[in-house]
C-alpha positions in Angstrom: 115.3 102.9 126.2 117.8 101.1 123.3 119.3 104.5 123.4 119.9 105.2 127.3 121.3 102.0 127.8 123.7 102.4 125.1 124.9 105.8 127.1 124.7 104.2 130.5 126.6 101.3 129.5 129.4 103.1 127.7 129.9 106.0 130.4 132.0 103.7 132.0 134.4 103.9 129.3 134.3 107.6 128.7 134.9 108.6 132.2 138.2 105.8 132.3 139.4 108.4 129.7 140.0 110.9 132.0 142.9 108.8 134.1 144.1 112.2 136.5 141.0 113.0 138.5 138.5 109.9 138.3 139.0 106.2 139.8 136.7 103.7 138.6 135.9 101.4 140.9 135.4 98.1 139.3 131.9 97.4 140.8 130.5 100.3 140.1 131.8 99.5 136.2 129.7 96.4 136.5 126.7 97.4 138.1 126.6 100.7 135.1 127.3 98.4 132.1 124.7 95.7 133.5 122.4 98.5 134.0 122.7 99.7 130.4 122.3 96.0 129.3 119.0 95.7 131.2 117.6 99.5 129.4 118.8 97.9 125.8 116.9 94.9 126.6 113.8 96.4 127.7 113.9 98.4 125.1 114.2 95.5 122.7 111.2 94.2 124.4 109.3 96.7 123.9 110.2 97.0 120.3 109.3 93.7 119.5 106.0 94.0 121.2 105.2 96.8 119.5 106.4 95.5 116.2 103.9 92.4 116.8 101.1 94.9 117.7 101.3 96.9 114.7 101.7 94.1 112.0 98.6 92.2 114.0 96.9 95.3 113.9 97.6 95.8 109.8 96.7 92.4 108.8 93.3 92.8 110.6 92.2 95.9 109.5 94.2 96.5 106.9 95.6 99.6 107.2 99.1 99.0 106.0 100.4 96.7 103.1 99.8 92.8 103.8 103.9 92.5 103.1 104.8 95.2 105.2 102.5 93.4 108.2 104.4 90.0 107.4 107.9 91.4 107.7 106.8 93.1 110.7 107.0 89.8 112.2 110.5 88.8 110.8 111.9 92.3 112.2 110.3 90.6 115.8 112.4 87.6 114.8 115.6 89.4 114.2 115.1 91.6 118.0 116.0 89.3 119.7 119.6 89.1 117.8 119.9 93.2 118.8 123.5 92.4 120.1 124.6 92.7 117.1 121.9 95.8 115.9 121.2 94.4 113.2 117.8 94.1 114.0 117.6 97.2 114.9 118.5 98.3 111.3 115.9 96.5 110.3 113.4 98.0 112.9 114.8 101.0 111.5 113.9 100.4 107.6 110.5 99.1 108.9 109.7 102.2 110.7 110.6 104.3 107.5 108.8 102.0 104.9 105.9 101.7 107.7 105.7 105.4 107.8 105.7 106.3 103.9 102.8 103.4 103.5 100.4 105.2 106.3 101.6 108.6 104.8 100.7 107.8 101.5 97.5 105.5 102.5 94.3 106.8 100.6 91.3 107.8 103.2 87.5 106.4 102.1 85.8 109.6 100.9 83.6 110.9 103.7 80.2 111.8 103.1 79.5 115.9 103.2 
């Protein structure tokens, strides 16, 4: 969603490049780039709820690293700041380091 409103919100832009066969009119500049905003947002939402999720989920059953868990919750923190992406960056790095940790996870041995 972070992605499409991004695109939607910057269309405006890249079709004002093209100045011999396309008029913008300014309300439909305003009504694209709020659009876009409202897609980044939800999609920061969503991240945020699903950050929570997961590091709830790894402190309770212990799945993941207990420090990976906790900064789960300080990349929820930094979400809402996504203006600037840099929570996003983090929610990047989290998604990487979360990803190594359950690929390298041992399983309990399973009875044959």
């Amino acid at each position: 969603m972070t992605l499409a409103g991004n695109a939607v919100s910057r269309a405006t832009a890249f079709a004002a490049m093209d100045t011999d066969a396309f008029k913008l009119d300014p309300n439909s500049r305003r009504l694209l780039e709020d659009a876009g905003f409202l897609l980044f947002a939800s999609g920061a939402i969503a991240a945020i709820l699903l950050v929570v999720a997961v590091s709830i989920a790894g402190l309770r059953y212990r799945v993941i690293p207990r420090w990976l868990a906790w900064a789960g919750f300080a990349i929820a923190a930094l979400l809402p700041l996504a203006i600037g992406f840099i929570g996003f960056l983090f929610l990047f790095v989290w998604v990487l380091a979360l990803s190594v940790a359950l690929v390298g996870r041992r399983r309990p041995e399973q009875p044959v």
